[in-house]
ROZA-842944 format. One record per residue (C-alpha): residue in three letters; x, z, y. Coordinates in pm, whole numbers, plus 50000, padded with zeros to 5 digits. Each point is the difference from the previous one (the first is absolute). Example, Ala and Ser with C-alpha at 12.3 -4.5 7.8 and 13.67 -1.06 7.14 Angstrom:
<rs>
(r ALA, (51230, 50780, 49550))
(r SER, (50137, 49934, 50344))
</rs>
This chain:
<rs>
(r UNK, (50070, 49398, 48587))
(r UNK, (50165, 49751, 50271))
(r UNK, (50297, 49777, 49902))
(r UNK, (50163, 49973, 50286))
(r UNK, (50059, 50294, 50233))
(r UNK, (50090, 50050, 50406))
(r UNK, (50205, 50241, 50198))
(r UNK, (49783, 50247, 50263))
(r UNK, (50258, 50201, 50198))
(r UNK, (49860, 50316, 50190))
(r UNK, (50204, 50248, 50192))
(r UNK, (49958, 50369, 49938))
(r UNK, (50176, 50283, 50123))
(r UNK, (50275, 50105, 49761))
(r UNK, (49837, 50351, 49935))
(r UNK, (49672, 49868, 49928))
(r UNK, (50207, 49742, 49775))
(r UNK, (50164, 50233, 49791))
(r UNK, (49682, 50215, 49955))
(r UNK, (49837, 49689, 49811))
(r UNK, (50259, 49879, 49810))
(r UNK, (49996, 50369, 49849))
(r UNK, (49655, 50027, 49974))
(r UNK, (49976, 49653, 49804))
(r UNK, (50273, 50118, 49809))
(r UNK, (49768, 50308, 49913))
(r UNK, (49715, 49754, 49877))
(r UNK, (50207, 49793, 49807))
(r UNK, (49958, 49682, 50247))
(r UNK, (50225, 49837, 50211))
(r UNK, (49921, 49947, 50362))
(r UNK, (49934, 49635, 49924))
(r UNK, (49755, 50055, 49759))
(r UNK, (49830, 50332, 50224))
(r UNK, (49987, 49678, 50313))
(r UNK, (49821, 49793, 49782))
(r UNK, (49751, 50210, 49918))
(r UNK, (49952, 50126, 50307))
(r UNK, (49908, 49674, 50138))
(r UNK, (49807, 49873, 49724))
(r UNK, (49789, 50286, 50071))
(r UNK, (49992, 49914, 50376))
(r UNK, (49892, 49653, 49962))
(r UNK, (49737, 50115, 49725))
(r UNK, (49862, 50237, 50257))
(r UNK, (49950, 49726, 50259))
(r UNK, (49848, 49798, 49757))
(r UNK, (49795, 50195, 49938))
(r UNK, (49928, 50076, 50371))
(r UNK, (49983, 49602, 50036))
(r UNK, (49614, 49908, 49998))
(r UNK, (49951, 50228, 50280))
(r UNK, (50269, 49837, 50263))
(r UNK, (49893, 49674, 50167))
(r UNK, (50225, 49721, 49827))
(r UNK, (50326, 49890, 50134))
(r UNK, (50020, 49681, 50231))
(r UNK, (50281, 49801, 49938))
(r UNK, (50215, 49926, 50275))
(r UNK, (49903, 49705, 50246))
(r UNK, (50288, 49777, 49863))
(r UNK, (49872, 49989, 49658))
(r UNK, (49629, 49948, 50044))
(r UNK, (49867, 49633, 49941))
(r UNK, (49828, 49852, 50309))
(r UNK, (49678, 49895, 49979))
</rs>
């Protein structure tokens, strides 16, 4: 588990809001911890998707001349 934690702030209509929040409720989770799953899942998913993308460039300011 990570140490040190960061703030992600989405907007979300307030009826689809509420309808979370009382669904996590009904799982025993808070939305935090439903969020965190769900994109630990996401990033899983693309890694495991990964090998058949071309690999990212980095951006012309970064890369070493030659």
């Amino acid at each position: 588990m990570e140490l040190k934690t960061a703030r992600l702030t989405i907007l979300i209509d307030p009826g689809k809001k509420q309808a979370f929040e009382e669904l996590c409720r009904t799982q025993d989770m808070t939305p935090s911890q439903v969020v965190r799953r769900l994109i630990r899942d996401f990033m899983e998913q693309q890694e495991a998707l990964a090998p058949r993308r071309a690999p990212a460039r980095k951006p012309a300011a970064t890369r070493r001349a030659r």
